[in-house]
C-alpha positions as CSV (number, residue, x, y, z in Angstrom):
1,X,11.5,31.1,-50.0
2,X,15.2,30.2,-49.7
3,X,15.3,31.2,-45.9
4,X,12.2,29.7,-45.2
5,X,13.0,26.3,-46.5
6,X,16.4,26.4,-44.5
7,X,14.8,27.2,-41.6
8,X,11.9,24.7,-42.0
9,X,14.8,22.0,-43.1
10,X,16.7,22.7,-40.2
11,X,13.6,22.5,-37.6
12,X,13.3,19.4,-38.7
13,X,16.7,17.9,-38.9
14,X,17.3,19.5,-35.5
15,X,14.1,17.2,-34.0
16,X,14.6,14.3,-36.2
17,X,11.2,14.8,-37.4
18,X,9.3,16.1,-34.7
19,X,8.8,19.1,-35.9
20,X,7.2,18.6,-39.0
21,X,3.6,19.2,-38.0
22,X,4.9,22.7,-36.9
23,X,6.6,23.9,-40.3
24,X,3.0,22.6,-41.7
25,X,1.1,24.0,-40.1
26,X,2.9,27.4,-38.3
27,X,5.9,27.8,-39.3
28,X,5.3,27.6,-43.6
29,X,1.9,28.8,-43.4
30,X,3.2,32.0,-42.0
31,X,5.7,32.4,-44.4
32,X,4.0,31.8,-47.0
33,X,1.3,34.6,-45.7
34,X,4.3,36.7,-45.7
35,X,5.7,36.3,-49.4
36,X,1.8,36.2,-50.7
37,X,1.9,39.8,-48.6
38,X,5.3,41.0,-50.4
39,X,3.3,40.4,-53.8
40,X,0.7,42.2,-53.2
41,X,-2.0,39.2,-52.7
42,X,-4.6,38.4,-50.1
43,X,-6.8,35.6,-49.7
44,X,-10.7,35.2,-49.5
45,X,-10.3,31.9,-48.0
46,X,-13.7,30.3,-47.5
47,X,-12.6,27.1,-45.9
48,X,-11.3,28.1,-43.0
49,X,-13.3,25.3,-40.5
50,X,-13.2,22.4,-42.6
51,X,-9.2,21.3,-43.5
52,X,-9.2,20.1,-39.6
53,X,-10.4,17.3,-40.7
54,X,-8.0,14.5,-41.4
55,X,-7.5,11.4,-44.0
56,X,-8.5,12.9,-47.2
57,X,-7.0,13.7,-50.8
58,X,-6.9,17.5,-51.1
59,X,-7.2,17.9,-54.7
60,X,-7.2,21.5,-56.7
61,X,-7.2,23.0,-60.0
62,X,-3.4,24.6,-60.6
63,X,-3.1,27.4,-63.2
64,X,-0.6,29.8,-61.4
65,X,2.6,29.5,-59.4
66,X,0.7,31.5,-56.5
67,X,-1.4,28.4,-55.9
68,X,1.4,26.7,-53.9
69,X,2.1,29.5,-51.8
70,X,-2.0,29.8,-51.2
71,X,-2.1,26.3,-49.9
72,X,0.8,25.7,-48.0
73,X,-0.5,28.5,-46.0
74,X,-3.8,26.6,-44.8
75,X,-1.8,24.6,-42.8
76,X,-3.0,21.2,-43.7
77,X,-1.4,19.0,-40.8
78,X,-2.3,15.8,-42.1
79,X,-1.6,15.4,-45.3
80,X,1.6,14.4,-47.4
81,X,2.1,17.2,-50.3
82,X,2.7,15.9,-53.9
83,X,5.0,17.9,-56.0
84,X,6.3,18.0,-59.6
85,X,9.7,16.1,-59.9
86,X,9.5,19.0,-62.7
87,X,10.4,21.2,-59.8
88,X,13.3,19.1,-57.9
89,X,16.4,21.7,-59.1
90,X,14.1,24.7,-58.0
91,X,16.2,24.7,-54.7
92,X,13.8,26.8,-52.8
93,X,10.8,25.3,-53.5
94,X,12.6,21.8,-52.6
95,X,13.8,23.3,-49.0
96,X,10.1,23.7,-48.2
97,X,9.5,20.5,-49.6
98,X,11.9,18.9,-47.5
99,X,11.0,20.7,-44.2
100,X,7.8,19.4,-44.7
101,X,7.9,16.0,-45.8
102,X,6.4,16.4,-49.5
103,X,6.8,14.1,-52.0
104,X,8.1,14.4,-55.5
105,X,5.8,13.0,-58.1
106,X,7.8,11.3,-61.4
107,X,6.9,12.8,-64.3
108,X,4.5,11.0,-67.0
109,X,7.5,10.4,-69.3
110,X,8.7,7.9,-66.7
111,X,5.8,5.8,-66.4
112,X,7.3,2.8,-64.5
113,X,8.6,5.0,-62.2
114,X,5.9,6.9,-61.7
115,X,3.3,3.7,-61.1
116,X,6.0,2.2,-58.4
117,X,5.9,5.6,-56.5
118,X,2.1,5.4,-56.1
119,X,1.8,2.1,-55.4
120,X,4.5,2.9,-52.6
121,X,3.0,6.6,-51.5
122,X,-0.3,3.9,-51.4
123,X,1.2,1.6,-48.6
124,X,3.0,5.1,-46.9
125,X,-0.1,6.6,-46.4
126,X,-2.0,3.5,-45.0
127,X,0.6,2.8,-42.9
128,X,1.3,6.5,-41.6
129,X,-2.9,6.9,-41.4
130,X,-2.3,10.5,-43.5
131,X,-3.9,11.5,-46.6
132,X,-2.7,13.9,-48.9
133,X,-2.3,16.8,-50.9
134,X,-2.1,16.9,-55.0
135,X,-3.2,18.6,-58.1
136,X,-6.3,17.2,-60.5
137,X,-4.4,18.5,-63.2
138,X,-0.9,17.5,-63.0
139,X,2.2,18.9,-65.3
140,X,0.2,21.4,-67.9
141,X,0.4,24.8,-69.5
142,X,-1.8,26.6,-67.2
143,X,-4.7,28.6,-68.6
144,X,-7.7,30.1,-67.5
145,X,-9.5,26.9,-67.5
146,X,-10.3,23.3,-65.9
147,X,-7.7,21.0,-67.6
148,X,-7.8,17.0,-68.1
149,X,-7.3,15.4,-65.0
150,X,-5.0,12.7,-64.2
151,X,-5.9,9.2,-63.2
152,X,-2.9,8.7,-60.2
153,X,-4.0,10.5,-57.6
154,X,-7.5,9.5,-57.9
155,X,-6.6,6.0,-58.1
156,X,-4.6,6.4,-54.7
157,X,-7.5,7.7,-52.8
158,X,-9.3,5.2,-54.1
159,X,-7.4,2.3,-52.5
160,X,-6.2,4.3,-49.5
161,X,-10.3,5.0,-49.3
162,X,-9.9,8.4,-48.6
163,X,-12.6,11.1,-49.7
164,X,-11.6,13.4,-52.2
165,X,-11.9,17.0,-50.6
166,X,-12.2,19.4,-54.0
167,X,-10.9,23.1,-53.1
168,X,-11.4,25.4,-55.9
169,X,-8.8,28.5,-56.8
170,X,-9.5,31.7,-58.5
171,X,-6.7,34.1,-59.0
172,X,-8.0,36.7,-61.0
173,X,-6.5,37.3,-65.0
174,X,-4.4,40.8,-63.8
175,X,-3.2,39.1,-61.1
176,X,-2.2,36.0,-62.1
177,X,1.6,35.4,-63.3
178,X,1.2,31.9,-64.5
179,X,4.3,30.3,-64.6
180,X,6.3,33.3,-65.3
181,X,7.6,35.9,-63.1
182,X,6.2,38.6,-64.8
183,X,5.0,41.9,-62.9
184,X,1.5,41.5,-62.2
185,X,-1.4,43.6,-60.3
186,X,-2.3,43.1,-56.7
187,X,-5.4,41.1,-55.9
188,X,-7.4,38.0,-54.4
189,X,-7.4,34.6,-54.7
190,X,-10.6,33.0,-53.7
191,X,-10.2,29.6,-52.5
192,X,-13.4,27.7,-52.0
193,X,-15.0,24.0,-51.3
194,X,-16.3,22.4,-54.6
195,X,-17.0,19.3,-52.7
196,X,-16.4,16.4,-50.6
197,X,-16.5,13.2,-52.5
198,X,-16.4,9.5,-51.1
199,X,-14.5,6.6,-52.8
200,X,-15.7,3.7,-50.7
201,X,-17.5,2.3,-52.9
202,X,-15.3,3.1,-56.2
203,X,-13.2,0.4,-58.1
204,X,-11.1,0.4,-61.0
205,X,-13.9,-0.1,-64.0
206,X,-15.6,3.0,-62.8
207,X,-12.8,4.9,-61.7
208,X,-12.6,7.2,-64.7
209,X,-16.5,8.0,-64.5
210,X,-16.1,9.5,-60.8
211,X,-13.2,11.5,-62.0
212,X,-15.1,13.1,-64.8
213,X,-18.0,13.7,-62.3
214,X,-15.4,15.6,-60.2
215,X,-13.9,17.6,-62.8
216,X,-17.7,18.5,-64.3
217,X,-17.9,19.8,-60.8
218,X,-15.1,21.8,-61.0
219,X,-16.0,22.9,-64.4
220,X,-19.7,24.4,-63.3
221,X,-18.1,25.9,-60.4
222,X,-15.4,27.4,-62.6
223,X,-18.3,29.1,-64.8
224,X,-20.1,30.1,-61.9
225,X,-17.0,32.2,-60.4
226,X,-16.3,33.7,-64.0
227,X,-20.4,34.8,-64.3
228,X,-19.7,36.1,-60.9
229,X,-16.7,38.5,-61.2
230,X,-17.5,39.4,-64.9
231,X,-15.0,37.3,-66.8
């Protein structure tokens, strides 16, 4: 991770920015394939033609520290990546961050701060014509399950009008470390569409109804997957 986000930094530094859509979609994707490889996890991605498209908010259920390294290596071009200011002194993950032009979310604690960065990521997106790329879920302990989802992100789509495209993960129980970096079993991660959702016609007094639609969504398809494997 460490080398990667040098490298990835210094691409970019090196071509004051021109270089970003290849560390997003080449150059990280790739390395990420690599580390997943190292640990002994492959992915069933099921998705393959459809993140091609641009202007949309890439949303996902988060229960494992794997699920960045499965993202980052679809290669979404178009799309600014939200992270954790939880994360900021985890200098590797904050190379990669940099070499491709994420974002660092404020935590809930800071709530002024945290409503003045999505107001501004609101404008940055509009005026870049990008969407982006952000857990349902936010900061929480992860567990096997669909979590409370938080109102943010949603309510940037909304007023950048972008559709919410919902990508499922499943990393199975013996393979999945959490947030620890425990030994675990090898394995596959199924990533998979829950849906594409539009938000032209939303506004703020039913904004937590479309939300809950989304996440009862993610909830059937979550019982689905679990009927399917055995869980």
């Amino acid at each position: 991770m460490t080398v990667s986000g040098i490298l990835s930094l210094f691409f970019r530094i090196l071509s004051f920015g021109l270089l970003l859509r290849f560390n997003r979609t080449v150059f990280i994707p790739n390395a990420c394939k690599l580390i997943l490889w190292f640990l002994g996890i492959q992915i069933d991605n099921r998705i393959k033609d459809n993140l091609n498209l641009n202007n949309y908010f890439i949303t996902f259920n988060h229960n494992s520290y794997l699920d960045g390294f499965v993202l980052m290596s679809l290669g979404v071009a178009n799309a600014r990546v939200l992270i954790s200011y939880k994360l900021v002194h985890y200098i590797p993950a904050t190379l990669i961050v940099l070499g491709i032009g994420g974002l660092y979310v404020p935590m809930k604690k800071h709530p002024k701060w945290r409503l003045h960065f999505f107001k501004r990521l609101s404008t940055k997106l509009t005026k870049e014509g990008m969407g982006f790329m952000g857990s349902s879920e936010g900061v929480h302990v992860y567990t096997h399950e669909i979590n409370p989802f938080n109102r943010g992100v949603y309510h940037t789509a909304m007023l950048c009008k972008l559709p919410v495209y919902a990508l499922f993960i499943h990393t199975p129980r013996k393979s999945n470390p959490m947030a620890t970096f425990k030994p675990f079993k090898r394995g596959t991660v199924l990533i998979d569409c829950v849906g594409v959702f539009e938000t032209k016609d939303w506004n703020l007094d039913d904004l937590d109804l479309h939300i809950e639609i989304i996440r009862q969504q993610y909830i059937s398809k979550d019982i689905e997957i679990k009927a399917r494997y055995g869980i």
